[in-house]
N, C-alpha and C positions, 0 to 999 in steps of 0.2 A: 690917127687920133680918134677917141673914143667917141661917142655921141652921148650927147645930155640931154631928159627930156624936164621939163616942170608941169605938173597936173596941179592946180589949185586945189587946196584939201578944200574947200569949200565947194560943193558940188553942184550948188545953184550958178557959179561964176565959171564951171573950170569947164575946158576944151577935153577931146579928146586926144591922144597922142596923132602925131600927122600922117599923114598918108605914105608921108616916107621910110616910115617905120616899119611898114610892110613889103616896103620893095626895093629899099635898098639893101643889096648885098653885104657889106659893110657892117651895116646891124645887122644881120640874123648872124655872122661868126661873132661879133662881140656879145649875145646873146647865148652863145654858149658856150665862151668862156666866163663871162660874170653872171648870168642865171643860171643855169645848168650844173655847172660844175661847183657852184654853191648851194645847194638845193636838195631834195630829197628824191625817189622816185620807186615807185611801186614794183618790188622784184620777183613777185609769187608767194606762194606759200609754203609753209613747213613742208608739205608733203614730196617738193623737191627732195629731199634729201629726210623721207621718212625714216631711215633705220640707221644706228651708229653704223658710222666707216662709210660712210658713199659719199658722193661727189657732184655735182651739178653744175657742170662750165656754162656760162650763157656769156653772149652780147650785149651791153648796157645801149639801149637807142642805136641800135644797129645801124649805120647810115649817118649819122649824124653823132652822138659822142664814143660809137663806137670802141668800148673799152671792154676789152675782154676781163669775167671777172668769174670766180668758180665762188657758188656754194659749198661749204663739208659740215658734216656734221661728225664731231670728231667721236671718241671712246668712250667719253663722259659725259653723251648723249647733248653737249653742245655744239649749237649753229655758230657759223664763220664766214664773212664775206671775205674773198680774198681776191687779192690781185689773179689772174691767170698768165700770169707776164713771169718769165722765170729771169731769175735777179743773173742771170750769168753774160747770154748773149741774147734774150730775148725773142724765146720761143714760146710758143703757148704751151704750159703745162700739160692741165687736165683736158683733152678730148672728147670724153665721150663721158656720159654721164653711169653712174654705177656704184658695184661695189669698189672700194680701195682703203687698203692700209696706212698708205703712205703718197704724197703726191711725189710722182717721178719725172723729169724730162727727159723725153724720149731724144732729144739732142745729144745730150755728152752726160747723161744721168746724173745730174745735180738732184738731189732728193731735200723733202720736205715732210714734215707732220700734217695733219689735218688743221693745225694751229695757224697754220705758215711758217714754220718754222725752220731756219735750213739743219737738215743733220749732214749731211754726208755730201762729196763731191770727188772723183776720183783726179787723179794724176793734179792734185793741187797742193800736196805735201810740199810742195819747196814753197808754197806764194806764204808772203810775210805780212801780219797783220789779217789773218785772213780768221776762221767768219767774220765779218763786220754785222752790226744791227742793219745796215742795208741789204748782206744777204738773204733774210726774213724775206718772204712775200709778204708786200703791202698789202695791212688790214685795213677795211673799210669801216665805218659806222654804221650799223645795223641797229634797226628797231624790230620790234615784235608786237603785235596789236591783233590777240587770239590768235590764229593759225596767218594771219599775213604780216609781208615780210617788205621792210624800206631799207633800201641804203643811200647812202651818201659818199657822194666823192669827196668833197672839200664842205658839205654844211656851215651856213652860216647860225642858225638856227638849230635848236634842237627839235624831234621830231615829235618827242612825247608831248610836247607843248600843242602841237594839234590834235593828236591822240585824247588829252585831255577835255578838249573842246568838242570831239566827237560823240565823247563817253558822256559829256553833260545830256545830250536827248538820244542814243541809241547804245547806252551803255547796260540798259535789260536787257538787249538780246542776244542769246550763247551764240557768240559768232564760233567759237571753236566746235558748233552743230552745223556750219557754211559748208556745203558740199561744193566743190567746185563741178561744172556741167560741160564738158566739153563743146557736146554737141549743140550747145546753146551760146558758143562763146564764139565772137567773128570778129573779124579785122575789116575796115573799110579805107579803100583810098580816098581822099579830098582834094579835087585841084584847087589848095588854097592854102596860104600862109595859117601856122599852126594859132597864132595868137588870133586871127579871126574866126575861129573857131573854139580858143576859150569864150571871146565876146558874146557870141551869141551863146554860149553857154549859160552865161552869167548873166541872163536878164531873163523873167519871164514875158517881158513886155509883147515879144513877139507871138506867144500863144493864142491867142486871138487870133493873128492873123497867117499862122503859120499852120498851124495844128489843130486844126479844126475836132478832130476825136479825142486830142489832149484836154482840150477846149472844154468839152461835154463834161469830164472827169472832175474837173479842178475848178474850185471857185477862185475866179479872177479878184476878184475883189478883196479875197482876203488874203493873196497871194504876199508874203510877205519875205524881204532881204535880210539877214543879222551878218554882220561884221565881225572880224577874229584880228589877229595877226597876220597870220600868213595862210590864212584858209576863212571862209563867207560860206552861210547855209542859206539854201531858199527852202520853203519848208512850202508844201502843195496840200491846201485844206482840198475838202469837200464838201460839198451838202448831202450827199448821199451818207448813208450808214453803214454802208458794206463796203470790202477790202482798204478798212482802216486800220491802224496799228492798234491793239488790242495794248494799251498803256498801263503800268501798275499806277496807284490812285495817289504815289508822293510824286509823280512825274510831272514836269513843268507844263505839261499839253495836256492833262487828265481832263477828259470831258470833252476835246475838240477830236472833230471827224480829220485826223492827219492820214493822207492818200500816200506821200511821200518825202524822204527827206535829201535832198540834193546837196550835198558836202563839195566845194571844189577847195581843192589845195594847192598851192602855189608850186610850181608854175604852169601845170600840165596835169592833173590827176583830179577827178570826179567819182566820186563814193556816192551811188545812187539805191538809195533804203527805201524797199519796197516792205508791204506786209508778209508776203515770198520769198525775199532774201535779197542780197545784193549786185546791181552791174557795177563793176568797174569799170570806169571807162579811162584809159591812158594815152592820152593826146602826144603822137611821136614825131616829131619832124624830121622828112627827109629832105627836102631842099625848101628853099625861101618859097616858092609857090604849089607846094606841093604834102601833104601832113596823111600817116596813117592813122588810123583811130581805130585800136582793141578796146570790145568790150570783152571784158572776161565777166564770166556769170556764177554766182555761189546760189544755191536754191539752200530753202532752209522748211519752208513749206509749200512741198509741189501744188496744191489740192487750188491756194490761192495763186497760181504759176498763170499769167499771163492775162490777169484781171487788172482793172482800175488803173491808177494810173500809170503802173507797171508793167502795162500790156501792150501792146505790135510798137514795140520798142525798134523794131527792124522800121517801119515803117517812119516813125517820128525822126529819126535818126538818115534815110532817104531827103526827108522834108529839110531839116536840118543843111545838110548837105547842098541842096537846089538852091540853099537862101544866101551861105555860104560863099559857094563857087559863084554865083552872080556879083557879091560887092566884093570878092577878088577882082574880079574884073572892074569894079566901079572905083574902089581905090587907086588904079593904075590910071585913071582917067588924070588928065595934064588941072584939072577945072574944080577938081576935090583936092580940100587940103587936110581940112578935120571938122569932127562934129561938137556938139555940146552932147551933154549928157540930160534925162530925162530926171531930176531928183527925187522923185516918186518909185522911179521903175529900173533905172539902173546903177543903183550903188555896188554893185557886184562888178560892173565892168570897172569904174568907175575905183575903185578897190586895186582892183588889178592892174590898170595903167598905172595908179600911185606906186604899185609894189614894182612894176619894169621901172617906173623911172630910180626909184630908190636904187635897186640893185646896179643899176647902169651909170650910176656917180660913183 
């Protein structure tokens, strides 16, 4: 039987989701069948599969929705998320990322287009009724937002709808100039339930007391939450006048010193807008107490690379981690059940428990 949660939309009244939320086994698999597989998630960019005819097999949440799914970018210079599942006995198609004409299974050679399309299958001249619209490899839903790239299993939601709400405060800047930096891009493990770790995402409340050089950057006080659908910005003034977003003069912030612009999106994914360029940060759970966290890094201007608020991001992200892994352990405690929330400081977590319970009726 499912679980049901209720968060008061009034935020001066409402609890936080309960303690059980985070430890019972039971929830985190119905979590990823009613969030996850309704929902969006961050898959790279164009440059996977930069030239017509190639290919790009990956792992969707390796570990946990573990769904094998190929990039192509077919002859007509269009992108394709595809199933990587071959419609016959269910083998993994594409392997190995490259060039290709055509997707081939190396099983019993069922062949495809870069479309998903089935063409050809040998020794099946006698099967009756046969291609069906099921021998197609299953397409995905795919967004495009300059050179990055979302898909969706099952969406409940459209994605442009956040896209749209992005483009409202960082849509001047040529994100198709976003170089991706490898050496600047890192994976961290978390002993800790992945939803406690969008929490402390989603509030600056703790900067103060967490992040002491964050601290110095960012004026607390004028630290402010906005509300979306299925995505929340914190936006990080400063008082200082350097490594600010250099704003054109019709822009909703023209004249404020904005340090950074912090995007989370439902249920897992963080769009972190520096004056340098962007982290992504994509929250992936591998088991109930246990979450990796990629950041992948686009630099757009090296020169401001590792200033202001967008600087020892290794470091904040460490902090993060220590504050984390502790009320991991403090939720499992028999004597905690749940908290209130702060109406001032945490509309963003606050946000987010309304959107789990939503998804989990």
């Amino acid at each position: 039987m499912g679980h049901k949660y209720h968060i008061n939309p009034d935020i001066s009244l409402a609890e936080t989701l309960p303690a059980s939320f985070y430890k019972d086994p039971s929830v985190f698999d119905q979590i990823k069948e009613e969030v996850f597989l309704r929902t969006w998630q961050f898959i790279g960019d164009e440059d996977l599969v930069a030239l017509p005819q190639s290919v790009y097999p990956f792992t969707l949440l390796d570990g946990f929705l573990t769904e094998p799914m190929v990039l192509t970018r077919d002859g007509e210079d269009q992108i394709h998320c595809l199933s990587n599942v071959c419609t016959h006995r269910g083998n993994k198609v594409a392997l190995h990322p490259g060039s290709s004409k055509k997707l081939t299974c190396l099983y019993h050679g069922r062949r495809f287009d870069l479309k998903g399309i089935f063409e050809y299958m040998p020794e099946f001249q006698e099967a009756k009724d046969f291609p069906r619209p099921c021998d197609n490899l299953h397409k995905f839903p795919l967004e495009k937002w300059g050179p990055l790239l979302f898909a969706g299993l099952n969406p409940s939601f459209e994605f442009s709808s956040v896209i749209d709400k992005m483009k409202e405060r960082i849509g001047f800047l040529p994100l198709n100039e976003f170089k991706l930096d490898q050496t600047l891009s890192k994976d961290y493990l978390v002993q800790a339930n992945w939803a406690l770790y969008c929490d402390n995402y989603l509030e600056g409340f703790h900067v103060p007391f967490v992040h002491e050089g964050l601290n110095k950057v960012l004026d607390y006080g004028s630290y402010i939450t906005e509300i979306y659908d299925h995505c929340n910005l914190q936006i990080g003034y400063t008082d200082e006048a350097t490594e600010v977003f250099d704003l054109p003069e019709d822009h909703i912030d023209h004249g404020k010193n904005v340090a950074a612009y912090y995007y989370w999106v439902f249920p897992n994914m963080m769009f972190n807008f520096y004056p340098w360029g962007l982290s992504v940060n994509v929250v992936r759970p591998l088991d109930i107490n246990k979450t990796k966290v990629s950041f992948i890094t686009y630099v757009y201007d090296k020169s401001k690379f590792n200033k202001g608020a967008g600087s020892d991001l290794d470091k904040v992200e460490r902090e993060d981690e220590f504050v984390v892994e502790n009320v991991q352990q403090g939720v499992r405690s028999s004597f905690y059940k749940a908290g209130r929330f702060s109406p001032t400081r945490e509309q963003g977590v606050h946000h987010f428990h309304q959107l789990l319970s939503k998804f989990l009726k």
